[in-house]
Every structure is written in structure tokens, then in C-alpha cells.
DONUDO-73588 format. One record per residue: residue in one letter; y, z, x of N, C-alpha, C in turn. Coordinates in nm, 2 decimals. Example, Ala and Ser with C-alpha at 12.3 -4.5 7.8 and 13.67 -1.06 7.14 Angstrom:
BEGIN
{baba:A n_c2:-0.57 n_c3:0.78 n_c1:1.32 ca_c2:-0.45 ca_c3:0.78 ca_c1:1.23 c_c2:-0.33 c_c3:0.78 c_c1:1.32} .
{baba:S n_c2:-0.22 n_c3:0.71 n_c1:1.28 ca_c2:-0.11 ca_c3:0.71 ca_c1:1.37 c_c2:0.00 c_c3:0.79 c_c1:1.29} .
END
This chain:
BEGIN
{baba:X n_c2:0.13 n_c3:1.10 n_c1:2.93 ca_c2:0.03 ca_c3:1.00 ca_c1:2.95 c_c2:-0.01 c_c3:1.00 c_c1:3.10} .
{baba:X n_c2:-0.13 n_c3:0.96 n_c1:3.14 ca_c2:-0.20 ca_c3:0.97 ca_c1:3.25 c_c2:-0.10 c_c3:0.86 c_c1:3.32} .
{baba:X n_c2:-0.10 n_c3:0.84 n_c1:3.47 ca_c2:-0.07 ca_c3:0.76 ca_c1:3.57 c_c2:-0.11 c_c3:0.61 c_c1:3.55} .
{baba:X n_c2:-0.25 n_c3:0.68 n_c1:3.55 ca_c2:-0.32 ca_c3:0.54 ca_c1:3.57 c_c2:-0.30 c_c3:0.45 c_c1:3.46} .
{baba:X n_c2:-0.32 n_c3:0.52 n_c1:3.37 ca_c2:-0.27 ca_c3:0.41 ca_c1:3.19 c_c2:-0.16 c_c3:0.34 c_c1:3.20} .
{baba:X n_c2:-0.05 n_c3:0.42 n_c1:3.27 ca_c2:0.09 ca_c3:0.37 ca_c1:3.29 c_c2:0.06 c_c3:0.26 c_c1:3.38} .
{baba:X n_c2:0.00 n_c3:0.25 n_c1:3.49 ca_c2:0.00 ca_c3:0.17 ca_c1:3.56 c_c2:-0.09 c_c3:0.07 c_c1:3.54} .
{baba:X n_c2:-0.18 n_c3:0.12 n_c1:3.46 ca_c2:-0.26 ca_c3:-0.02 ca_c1:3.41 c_c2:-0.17 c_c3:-0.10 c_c1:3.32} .
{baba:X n_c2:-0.13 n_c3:-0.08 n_c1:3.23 ca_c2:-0.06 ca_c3:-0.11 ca_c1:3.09 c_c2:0.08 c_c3:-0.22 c_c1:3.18} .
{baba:X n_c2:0.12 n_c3:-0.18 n_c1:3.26 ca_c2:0.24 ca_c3:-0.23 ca_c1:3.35 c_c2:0.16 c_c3:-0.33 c_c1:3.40} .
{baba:X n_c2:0.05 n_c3:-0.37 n_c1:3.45 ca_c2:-0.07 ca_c3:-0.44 ca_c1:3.51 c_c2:-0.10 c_c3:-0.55 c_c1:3.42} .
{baba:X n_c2:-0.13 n_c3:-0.50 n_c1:3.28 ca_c2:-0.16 ca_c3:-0.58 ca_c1:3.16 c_c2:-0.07 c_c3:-0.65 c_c1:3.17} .
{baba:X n_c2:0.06 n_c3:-0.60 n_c1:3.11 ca_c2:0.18 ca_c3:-0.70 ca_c1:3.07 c_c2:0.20 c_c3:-0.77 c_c1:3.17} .
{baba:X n_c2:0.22 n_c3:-0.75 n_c1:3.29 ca_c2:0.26 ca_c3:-0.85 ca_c1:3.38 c_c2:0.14 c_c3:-0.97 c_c1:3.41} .
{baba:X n_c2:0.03 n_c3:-0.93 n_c1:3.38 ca_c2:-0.07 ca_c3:-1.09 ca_c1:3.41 c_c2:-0.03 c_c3:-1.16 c_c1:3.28} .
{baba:X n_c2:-0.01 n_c3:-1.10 n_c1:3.16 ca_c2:0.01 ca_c3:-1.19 ca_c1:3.04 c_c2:0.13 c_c3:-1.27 c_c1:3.04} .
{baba:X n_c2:0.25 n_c3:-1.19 n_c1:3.07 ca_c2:0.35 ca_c3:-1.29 ca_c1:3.11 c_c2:0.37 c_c3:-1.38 c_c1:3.20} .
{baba:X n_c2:0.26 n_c3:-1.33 n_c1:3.34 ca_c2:0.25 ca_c3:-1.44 ca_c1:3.43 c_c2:0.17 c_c3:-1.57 c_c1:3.42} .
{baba:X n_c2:0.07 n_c3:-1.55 n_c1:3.30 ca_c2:-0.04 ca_c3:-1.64 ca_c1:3.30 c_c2:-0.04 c_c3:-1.67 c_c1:3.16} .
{baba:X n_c2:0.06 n_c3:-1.63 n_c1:3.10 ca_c2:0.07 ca_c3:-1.69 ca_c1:2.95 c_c2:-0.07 c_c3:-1.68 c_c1:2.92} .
{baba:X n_c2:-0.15 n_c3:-1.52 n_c1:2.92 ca_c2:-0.29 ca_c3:-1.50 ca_c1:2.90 c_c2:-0.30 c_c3:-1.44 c_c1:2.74} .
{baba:X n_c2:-0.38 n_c3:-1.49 n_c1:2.67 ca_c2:-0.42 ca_c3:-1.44 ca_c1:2.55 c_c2:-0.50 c_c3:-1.27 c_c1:2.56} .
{baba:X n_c2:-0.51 n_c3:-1.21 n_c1:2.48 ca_c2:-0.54 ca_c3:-1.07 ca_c1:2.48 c_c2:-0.71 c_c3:-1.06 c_c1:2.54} .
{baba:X n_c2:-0.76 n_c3:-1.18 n_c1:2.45 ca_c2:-0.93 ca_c3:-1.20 ca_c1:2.52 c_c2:-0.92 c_c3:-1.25 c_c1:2.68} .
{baba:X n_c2:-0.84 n_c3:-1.32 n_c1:2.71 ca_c2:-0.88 ca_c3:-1.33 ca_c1:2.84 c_c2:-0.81 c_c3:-1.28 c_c1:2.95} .
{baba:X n_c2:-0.72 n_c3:-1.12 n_c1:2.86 ca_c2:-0.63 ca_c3:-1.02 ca_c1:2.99 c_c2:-0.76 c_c3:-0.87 c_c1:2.97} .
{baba:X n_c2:-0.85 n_c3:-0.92 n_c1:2.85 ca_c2:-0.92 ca_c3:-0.80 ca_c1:2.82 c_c2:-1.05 c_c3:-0.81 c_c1:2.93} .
{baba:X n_c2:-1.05 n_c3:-0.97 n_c1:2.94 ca_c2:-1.20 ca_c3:-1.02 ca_c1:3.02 c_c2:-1.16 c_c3:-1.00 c_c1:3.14} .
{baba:X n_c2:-1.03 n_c3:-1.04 n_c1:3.22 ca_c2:-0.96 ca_c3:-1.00 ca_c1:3.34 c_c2:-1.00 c_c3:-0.90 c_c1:3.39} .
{baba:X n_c2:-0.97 n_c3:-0.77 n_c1:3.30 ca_c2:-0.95 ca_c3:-0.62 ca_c1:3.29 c_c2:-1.11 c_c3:-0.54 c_c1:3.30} .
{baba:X n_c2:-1.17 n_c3:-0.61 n_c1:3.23 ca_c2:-1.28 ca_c3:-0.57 ca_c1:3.20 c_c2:-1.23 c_c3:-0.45 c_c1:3.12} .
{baba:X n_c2:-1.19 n_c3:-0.47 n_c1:3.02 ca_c2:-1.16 ca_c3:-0.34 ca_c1:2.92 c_c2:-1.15 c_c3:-0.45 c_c1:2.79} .
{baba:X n_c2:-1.16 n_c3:-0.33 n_c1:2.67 ca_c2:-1.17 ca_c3:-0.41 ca_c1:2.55 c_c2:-1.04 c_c3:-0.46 c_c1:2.49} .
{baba:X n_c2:-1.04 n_c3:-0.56 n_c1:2.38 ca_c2:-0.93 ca_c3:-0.65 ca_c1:2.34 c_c2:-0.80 c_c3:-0.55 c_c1:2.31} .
{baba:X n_c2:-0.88 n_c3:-0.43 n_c1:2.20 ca_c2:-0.83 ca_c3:-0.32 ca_c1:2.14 c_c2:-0.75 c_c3:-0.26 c_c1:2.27} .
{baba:X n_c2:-0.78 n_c3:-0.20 n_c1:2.37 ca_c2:-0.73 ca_c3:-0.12 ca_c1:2.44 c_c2:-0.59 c_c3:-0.20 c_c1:2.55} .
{baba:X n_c2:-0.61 n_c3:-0.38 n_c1:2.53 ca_c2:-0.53 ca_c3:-0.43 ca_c1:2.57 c_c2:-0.39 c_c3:-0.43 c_c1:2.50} .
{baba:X n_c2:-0.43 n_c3:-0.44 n_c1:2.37 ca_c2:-0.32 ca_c3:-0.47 ca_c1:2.28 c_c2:-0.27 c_c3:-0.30 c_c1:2.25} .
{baba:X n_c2:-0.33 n_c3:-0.21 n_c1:2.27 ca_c2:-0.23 ca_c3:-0.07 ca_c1:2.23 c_c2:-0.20 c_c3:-0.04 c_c1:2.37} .
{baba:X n_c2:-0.25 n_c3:-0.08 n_c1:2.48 ca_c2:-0.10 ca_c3:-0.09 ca_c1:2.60 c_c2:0.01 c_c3:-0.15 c_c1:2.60} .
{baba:X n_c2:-0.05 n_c3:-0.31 n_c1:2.52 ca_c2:0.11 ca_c3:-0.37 ca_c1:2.52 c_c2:0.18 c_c3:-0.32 c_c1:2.44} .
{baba:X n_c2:0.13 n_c3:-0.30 n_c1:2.32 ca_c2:0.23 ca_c3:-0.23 ca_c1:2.19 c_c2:0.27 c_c3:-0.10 c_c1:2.16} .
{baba:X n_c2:0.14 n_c3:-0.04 n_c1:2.19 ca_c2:0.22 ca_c3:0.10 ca_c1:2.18 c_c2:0.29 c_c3:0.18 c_c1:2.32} .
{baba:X n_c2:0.20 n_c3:0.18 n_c1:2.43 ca_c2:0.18 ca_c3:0.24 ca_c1:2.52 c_c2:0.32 c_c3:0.23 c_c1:2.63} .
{baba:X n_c2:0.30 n_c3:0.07 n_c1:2.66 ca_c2:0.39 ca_c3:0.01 ca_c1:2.75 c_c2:0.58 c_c3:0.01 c_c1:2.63} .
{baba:X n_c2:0.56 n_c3:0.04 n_c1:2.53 ca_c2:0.70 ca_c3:0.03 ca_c1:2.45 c_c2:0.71 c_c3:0.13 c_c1:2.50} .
{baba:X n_c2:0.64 n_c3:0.26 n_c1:2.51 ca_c2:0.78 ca_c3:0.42 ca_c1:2.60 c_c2:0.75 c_c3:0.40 c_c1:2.74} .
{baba:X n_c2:0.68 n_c3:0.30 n_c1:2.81 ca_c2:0.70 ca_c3:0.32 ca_c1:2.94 c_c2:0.82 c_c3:0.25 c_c1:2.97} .
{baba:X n_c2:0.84 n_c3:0.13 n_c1:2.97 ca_c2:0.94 ca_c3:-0.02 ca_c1:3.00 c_c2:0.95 c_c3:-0.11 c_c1:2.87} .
{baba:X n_c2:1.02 n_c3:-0.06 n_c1:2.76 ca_c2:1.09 ca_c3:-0.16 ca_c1:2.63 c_c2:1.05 c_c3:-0.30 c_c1:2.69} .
{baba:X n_c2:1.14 n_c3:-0.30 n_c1:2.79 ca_c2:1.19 ca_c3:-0.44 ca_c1:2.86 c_c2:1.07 c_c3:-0.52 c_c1:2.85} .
{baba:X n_c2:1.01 n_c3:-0.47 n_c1:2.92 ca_c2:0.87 ca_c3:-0.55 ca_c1:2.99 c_c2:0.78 c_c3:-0.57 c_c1:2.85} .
{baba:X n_c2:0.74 n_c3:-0.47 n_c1:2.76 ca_c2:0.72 ca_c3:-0.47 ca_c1:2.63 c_c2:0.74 c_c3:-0.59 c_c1:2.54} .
{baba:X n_c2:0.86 n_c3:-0.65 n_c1:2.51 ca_c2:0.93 ca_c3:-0.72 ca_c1:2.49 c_c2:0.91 c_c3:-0.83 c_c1:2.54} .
{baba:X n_c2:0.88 n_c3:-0.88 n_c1:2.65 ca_c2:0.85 ca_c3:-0.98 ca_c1:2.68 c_c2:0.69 c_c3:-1.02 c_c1:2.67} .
{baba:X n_c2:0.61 n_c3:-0.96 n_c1:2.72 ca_c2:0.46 ca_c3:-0.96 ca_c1:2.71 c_c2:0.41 c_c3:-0.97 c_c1:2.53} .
{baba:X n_c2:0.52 n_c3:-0.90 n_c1:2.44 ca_c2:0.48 ca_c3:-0.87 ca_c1:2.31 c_c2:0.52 c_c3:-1.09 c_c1:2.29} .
{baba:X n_c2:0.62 n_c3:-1.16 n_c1:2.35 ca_c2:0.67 ca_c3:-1.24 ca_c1:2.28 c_c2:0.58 c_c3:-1.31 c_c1:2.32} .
{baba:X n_c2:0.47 n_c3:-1.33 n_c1:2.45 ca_c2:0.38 ca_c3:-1.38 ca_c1:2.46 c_c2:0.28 c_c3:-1.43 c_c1:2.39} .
{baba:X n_c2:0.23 n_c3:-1.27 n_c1:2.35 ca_c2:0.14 ca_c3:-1.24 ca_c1:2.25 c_c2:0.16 c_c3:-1.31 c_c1:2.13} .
{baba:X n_c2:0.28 n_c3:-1.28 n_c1:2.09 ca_c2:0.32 ca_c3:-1.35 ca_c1:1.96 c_c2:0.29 c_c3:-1.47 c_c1:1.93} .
{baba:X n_c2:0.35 n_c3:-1.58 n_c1:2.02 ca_c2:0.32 ca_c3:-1.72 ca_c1:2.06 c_c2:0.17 c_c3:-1.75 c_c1:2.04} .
{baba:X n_c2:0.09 n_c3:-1.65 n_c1:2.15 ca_c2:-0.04 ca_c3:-1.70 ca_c1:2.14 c_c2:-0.12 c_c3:-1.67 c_c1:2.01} .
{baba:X n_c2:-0.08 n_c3:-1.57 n_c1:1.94 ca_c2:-0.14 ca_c3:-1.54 ca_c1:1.81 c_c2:-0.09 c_c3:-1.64 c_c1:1.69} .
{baba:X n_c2:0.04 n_c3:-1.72 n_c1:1.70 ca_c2:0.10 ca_c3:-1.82 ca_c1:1.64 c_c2:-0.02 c_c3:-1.97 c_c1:1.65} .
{baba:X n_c2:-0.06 n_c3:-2.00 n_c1:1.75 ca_c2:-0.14 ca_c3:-2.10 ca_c1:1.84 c_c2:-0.26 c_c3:-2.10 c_c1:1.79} .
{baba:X n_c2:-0.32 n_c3:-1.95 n_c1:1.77 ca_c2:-0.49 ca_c3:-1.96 ca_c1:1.77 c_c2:-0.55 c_c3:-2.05 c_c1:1.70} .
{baba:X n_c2:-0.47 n_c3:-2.02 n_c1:1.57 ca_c2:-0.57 ca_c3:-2.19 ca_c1:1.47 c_c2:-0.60 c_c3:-2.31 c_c1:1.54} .
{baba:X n_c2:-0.48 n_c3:-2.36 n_c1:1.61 ca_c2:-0.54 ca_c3:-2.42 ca_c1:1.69 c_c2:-0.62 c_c3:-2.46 c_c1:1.77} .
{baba:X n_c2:-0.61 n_c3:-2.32 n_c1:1.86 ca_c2:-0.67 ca_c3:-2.31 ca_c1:1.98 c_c2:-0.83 c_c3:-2.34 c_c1:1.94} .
{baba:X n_c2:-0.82 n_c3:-2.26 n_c1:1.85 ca_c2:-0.98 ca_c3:-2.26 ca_c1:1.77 c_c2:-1.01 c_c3:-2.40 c_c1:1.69} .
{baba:X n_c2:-0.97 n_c3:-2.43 n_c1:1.62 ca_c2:-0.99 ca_c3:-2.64 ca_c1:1.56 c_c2:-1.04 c_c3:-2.67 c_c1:1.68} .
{baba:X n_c2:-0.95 n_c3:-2.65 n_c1:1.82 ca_c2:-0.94 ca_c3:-2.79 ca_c1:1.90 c_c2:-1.15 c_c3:-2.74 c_c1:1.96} .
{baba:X n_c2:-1.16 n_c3:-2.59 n_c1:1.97 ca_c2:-1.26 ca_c3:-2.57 ca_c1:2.05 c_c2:-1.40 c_c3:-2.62 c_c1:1.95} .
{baba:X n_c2:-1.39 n_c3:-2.62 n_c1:1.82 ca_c2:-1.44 ca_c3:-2.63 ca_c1:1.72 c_c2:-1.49 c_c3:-2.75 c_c1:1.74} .
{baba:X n_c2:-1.39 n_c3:-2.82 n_c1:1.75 ca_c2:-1.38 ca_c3:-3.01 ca_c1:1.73 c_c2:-1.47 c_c3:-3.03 c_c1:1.90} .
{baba:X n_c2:-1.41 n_c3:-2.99 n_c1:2.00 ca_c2:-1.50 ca_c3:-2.98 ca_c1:2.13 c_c2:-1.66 c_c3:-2.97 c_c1:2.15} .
{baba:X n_c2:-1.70 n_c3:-2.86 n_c1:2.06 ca_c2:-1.85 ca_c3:-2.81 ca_c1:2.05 c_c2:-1.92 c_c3:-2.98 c_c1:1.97} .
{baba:X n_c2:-1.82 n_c3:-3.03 n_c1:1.85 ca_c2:-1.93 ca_c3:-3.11 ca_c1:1.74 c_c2:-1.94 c_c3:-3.19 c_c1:1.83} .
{baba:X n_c2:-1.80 n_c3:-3.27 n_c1:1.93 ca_c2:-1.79 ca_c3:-3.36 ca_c1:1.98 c_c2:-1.93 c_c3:-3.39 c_c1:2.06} .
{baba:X n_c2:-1.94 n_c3:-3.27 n_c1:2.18 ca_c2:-2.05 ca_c3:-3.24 ca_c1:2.25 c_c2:-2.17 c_c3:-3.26 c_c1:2.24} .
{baba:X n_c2:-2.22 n_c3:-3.16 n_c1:2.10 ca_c2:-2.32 ca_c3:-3.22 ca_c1:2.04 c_c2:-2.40 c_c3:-3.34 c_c1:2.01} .
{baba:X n_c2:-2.28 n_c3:-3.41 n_c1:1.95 ca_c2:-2.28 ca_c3:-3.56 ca_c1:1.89 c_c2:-2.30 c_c3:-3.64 c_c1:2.02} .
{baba:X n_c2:-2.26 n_c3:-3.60 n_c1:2.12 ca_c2:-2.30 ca_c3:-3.73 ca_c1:2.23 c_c2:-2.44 c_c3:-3.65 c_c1:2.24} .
{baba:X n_c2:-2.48 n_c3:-3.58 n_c1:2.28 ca_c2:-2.63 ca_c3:-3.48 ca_c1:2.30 c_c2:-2.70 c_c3:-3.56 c_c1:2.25} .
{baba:X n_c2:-2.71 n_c3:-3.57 n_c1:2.10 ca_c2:-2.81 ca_c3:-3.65 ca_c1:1.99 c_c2:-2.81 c_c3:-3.74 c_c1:1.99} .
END
């Protein structure tokens, strides 16, 4: 594997763990796509550092646990918005 992948991928996981960042907003960080976020954390970064892997993956987990929410609450935010507009 290239250097740089390694060192990006190490890059990734550590803002996600640091910022409890969801994959869309380490992908918008990065300026790289969601896809390429998520096969650093998962595939890539598992033979570089398990460790670190492991933690960033339990992140991810959590935040993919959340999204329904995350999404209702933004959902409920837009009508709310609207409704004062009109």
C-alpha cells in the first residue's frame, strides 16, 4: 500500500475519533468521497493499526446506530422552518 493511503487512513481515523465525526462530515473534511472514507477505516486502516481501527470503527458504529435520528430531528427542523416562513 502507498504511504500516503497509510497516512491518510491514520488521518481519517483519528479526526473521527477526535470529533466523534460521521463518515459525511470526515469525507467533506477530506475532500474525498464517503466510500473511500469508509474502506480506510474498514479495510485499509485494519492491516495498518487493528487498534486504532477499532476504535474509529466503534465510532462509526454509534453514529450509524443514531442516523434515524439524526435525520427525523433534521427533517422536523426543515418543516419547523418552513412553517414559521408561511
Amino acid at each position: 500500500m502507498k504511504e500516503y493511503i497509510e497516512e491518510r487512513a491514520m488521518n481519517i481515523a483519528n479526526y473521527i475519533i477526535e470529533n466523534n465525526a460521521t463518515v459525511r462530515q470526515t469525507a467533506k473534511q477530506f475532500g474525498i468521497s464517503k466510500s473511500t472514507v469508509h474502506k480506510d477505516v474498514t479495510d485499509r486502516l485494519s492491516q495498518i493499526n487493528p487498534t486504532l481501527a477499532a476504535e474509529a470503527r466503534k465510532v462509526l458504529d454509534v453514529n450509524k446506530s443514531e442516523r434515524h435520528i439524526r435525520g427525523g430531528l433534521a427533517t422536523r427542523e426543515k418543516y419547523l422552518h418552513q412553517h414559521v416562513m408561511n
